[in-house]
N, C-alpha and C positions, 0 to 999 in steps of 0.2 A: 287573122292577127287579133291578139289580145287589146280591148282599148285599155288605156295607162291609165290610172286614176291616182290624181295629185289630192292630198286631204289635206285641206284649210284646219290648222290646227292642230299643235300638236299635244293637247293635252289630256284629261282623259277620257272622252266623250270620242275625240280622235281617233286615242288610240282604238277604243272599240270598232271606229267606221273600219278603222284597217283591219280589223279581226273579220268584220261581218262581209266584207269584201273580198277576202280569202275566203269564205266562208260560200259565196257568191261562184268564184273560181273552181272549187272543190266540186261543184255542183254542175259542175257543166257550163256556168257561163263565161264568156271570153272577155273577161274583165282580169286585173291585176294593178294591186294596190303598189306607186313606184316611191313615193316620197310620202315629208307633209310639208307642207308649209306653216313658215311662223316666221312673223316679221320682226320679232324681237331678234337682236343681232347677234347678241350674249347667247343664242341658243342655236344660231344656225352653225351647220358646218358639220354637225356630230350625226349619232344616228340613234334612234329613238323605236325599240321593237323591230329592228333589222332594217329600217327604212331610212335612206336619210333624211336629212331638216334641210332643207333650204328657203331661199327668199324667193320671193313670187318671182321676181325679175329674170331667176333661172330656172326656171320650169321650162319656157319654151327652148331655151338654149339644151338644157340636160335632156329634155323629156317632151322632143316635138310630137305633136297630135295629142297629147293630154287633157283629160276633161277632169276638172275638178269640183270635188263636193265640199260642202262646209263641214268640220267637226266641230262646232262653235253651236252651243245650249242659247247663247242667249239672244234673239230675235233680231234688237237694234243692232247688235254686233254682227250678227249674219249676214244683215242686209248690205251694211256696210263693206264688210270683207266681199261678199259676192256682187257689190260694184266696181271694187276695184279690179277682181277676177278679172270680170267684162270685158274692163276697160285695158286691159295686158291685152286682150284679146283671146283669153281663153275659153273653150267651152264648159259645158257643166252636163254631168253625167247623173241618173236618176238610179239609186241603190236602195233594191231590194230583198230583204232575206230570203232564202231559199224554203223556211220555215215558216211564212207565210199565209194564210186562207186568205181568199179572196176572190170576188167573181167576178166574169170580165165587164158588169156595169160601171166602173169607177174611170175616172179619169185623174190620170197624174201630171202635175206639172214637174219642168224640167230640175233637176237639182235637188229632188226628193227624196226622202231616205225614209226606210219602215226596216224598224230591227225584226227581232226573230221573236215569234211567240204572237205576233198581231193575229185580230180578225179583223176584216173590214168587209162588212155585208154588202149591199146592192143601193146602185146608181146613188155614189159618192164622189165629190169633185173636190180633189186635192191641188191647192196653190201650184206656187215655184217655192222651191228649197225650204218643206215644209220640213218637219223634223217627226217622226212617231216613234217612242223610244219602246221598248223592250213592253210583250205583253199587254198590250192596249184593245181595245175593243170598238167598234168604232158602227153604228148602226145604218139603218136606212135614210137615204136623204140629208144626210149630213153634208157642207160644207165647208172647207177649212181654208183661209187666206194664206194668201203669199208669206213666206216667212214664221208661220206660226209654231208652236212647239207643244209637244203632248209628251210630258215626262211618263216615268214605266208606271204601268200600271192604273191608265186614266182611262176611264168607262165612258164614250161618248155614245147617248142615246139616239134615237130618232129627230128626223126633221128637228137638228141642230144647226147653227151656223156659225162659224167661228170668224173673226176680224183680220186683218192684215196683224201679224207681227203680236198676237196674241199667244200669251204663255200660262198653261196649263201644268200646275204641281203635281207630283208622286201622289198615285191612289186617289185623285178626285174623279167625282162622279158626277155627269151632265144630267140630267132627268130630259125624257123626248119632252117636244113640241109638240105641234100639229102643223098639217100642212098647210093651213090656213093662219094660225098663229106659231110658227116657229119661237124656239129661244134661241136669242143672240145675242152672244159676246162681241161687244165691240171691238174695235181695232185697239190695238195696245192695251187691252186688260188684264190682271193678273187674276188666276183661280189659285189660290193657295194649295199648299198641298192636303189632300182627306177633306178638302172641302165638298159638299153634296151641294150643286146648283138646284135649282127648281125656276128660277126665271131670271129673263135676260138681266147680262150686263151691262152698265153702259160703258161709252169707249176709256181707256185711259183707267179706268177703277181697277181697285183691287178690293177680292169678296175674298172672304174666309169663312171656315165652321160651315155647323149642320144644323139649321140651312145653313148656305151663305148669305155672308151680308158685310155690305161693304167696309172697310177700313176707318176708323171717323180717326181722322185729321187734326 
């Protein structure tokens, strides 16, 4: 049997997970995209890319054994949506493209999504319900927290560490660490988008430009 996968989200970040998920399907895996969810009320009921909208409450009713993924970009909202998930009692499914590289040192947490075009090289440890968007690259020894989000196009170097719920802009570049001194972005930091890191974050900042350098206030 195919598992059901309910997507938190019906907007456009969404609709993509439902693309990449067919996309998943096509490929041999026994996955199939059944709804999305969205908790705006104005919005349920209809169908959205041949799928319907419904509210969390009917998921287990319409669609028992469903595991849901978030379509939701932004980190605190993620978190949030996938407590409530939880707490429905739902589970949470980890979606991968089929287009992919990747060796089998990495470890994925549950609820994780990697679009199509990624690389992600050797012994990497990816959160719960991390987000890696479209075309990312992602090095040795790298780190990423629960929650965190790599928009398309973000170069993450060696012996990096990324924080809880940290969000990373279109086209920015991490520069490696060392194993002994890694760079780390804090928990809740912002990397702007085309921003070039070169040393750590700390938690809660937002860096922009080449280099980066934090936001002054």
């Amino acid at each position: 049997m195919r598992t059901q996968i309910a997507i938190y989200g019906a907007g456009g970040f969404g609709r993509e997970l439902a693309w990449l998920v067919e996309a998943c399907r096509q490929a041999g895996e026994a996955v199939q995209p059944v709804c999305f969810i969205d908790d705006e009320v104005r919005h349920q009921g209809g169908e959205l890319n041949g799928l319907p909208v419904i509210a969390l409450e009917e998921v287990s009713r319409r669609f028992p054994g469903a595991c849901v993924v978030s379509g939701i970009g932004a980190p605190r909202t993620r978190e949030l949506l996938m407590s409530k998930a939880s707490v429905a009692g739902l589970g949470f499914a980890t979606v991968i493209h089929p287009r992919t590289e990747r060796s089998r040192w990495i470890e994925i947490g549950e609820g994780t999504v990697i679009c199509a075009g990624n690389i992600l090289t050797t012994n990497i440890t990816l959160g719960r319900h991390v987000q890696i968007n479209l075309d990312c690259t992602i090095g040795h020894d790298v780190v990423i927290g629960d929650f965190a989000t790599l928009a398309p196009g973000v170069h993450v170097s060696g012996c990096v560490q990324l924080g809880h719920r940290v969000y990373v802009g279109t086209g920015a570049v991490l520069i490696n660490g060392t194993a002994d001194s890694p760079i780390v972005i804090g928990d809740d930091a912002v990397v702007g988008a085309g921003a070039c890191v070169t040393k750590s974050v700390a938690p809660g900042q937002t860096v922009v430009g080449v280099p980066a350098r934090p936001i002054t206030r």
